[in-house]
N, C-alpha and C positions, 0 to 999 in steps of 0.2 A: 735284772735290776742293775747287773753291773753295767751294764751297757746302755741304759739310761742315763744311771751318775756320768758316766763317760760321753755323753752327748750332751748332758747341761755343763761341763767343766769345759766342755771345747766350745761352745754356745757362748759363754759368761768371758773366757778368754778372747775370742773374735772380738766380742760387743767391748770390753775394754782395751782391744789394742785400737779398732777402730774409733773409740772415743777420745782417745790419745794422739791421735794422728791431726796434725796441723796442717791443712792445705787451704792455698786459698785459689778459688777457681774464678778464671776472670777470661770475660769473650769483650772483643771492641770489633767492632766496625768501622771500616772508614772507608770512603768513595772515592781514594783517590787513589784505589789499586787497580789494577787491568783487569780486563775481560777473564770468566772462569778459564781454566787450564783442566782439563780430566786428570791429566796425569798427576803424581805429588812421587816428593823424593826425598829420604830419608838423609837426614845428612850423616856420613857416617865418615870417623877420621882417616881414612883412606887417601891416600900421593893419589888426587885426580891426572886425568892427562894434560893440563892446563896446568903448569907451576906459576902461581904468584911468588916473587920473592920478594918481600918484605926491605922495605926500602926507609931511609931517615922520615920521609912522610907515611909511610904507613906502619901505624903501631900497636899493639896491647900493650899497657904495662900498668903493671898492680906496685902500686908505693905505698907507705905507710896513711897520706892522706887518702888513699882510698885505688879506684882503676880511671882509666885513660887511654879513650880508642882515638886515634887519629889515623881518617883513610882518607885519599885521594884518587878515585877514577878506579875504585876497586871492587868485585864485586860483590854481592851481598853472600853468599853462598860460602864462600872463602874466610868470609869473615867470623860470620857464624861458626863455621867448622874451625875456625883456630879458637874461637870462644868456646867449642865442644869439649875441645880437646881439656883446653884449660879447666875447664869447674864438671864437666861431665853432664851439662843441659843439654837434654836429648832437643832438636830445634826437627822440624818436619816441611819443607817447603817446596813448591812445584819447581821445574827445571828454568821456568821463565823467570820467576821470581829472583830464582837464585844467580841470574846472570845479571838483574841490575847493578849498576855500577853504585858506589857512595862514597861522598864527599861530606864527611862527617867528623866534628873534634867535639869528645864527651868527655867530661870527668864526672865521676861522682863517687861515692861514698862506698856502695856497696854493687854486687853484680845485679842484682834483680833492677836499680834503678838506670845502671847502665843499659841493657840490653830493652828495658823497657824503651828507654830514647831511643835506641837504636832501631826501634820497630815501630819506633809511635807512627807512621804514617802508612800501618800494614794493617787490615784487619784480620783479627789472630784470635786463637785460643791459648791462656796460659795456665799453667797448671804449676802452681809454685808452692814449696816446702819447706822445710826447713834445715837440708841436706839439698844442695844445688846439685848433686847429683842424679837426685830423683824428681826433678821439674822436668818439668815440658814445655814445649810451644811448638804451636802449629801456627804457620802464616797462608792465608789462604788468600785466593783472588775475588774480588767480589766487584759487581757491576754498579754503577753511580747510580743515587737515588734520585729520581725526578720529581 
């Protein structure tokens, strides 16, 4: 018996942390990405062997009205991982991907609308919370629709 009570309090527990948990899950597509890639690669904040160094045009910065990316000729993979670093969004993307260059100036309010623009022309999986920490995104390559 004790171990029945013990299996409906761990049961009742799950089922209200999982009721509590806020995620909102969201896929786009868009056709103006490249050909599939098999490989995918985690971004992880690791010194690549590529050092970008951050220049007056290329920037993060978080201010009271909100964030503010401005890049030039930089590439996307780079940027993502200096966003990693900052809020802890786990970002997942192929190696091709991650070498596009962008030419991009964003302001907005909070990180999830930032990094939304910042990917708006990727088609992606997002996985967002309400602890940027434990979001996700995966940008994947996908082939133009006819």
């Amino acid at each position: 018996m004790k171990r029945f009570a013990s299996y409906i309090i761990g049961v009742a527990m799950t089922l209200t942390l999982f009721d509590s948990a806020d995620a909102e899950l969201a896929f786009r597509s868009n056709s103006k990405v490249l050909l599939p890639n098999p490989t995918s690669v985690a971004i992880t904040p690791k010194p690549s062997a590529t050092i970008y160094q951050p220049t007056s045009k290329n920037s993060i910065n978080t201010t009271s009205k909100g964030i503010q990316l401005h890049f030039r000729e930089y590439p996307l993979g780079e940027i993502l991982k200096n966003i990693q670093e900052e809020t802890g969004i786990f970002f997942s993307l192929s190696p091709q991907i991650a070498k596009n260059l962008i030419n991009i100036d964003i302001e907005a309010k909070h990180w999830k609308s930032s990094v939304q623009k910042l990917i708006a022309d990727y088609s992606r999986i997002e996985l967002w919370t309400n602890q940027t920490k434990t979001s996700q995104i995966w940008l994947v390559e996908s082939t133009p629709y006819n």
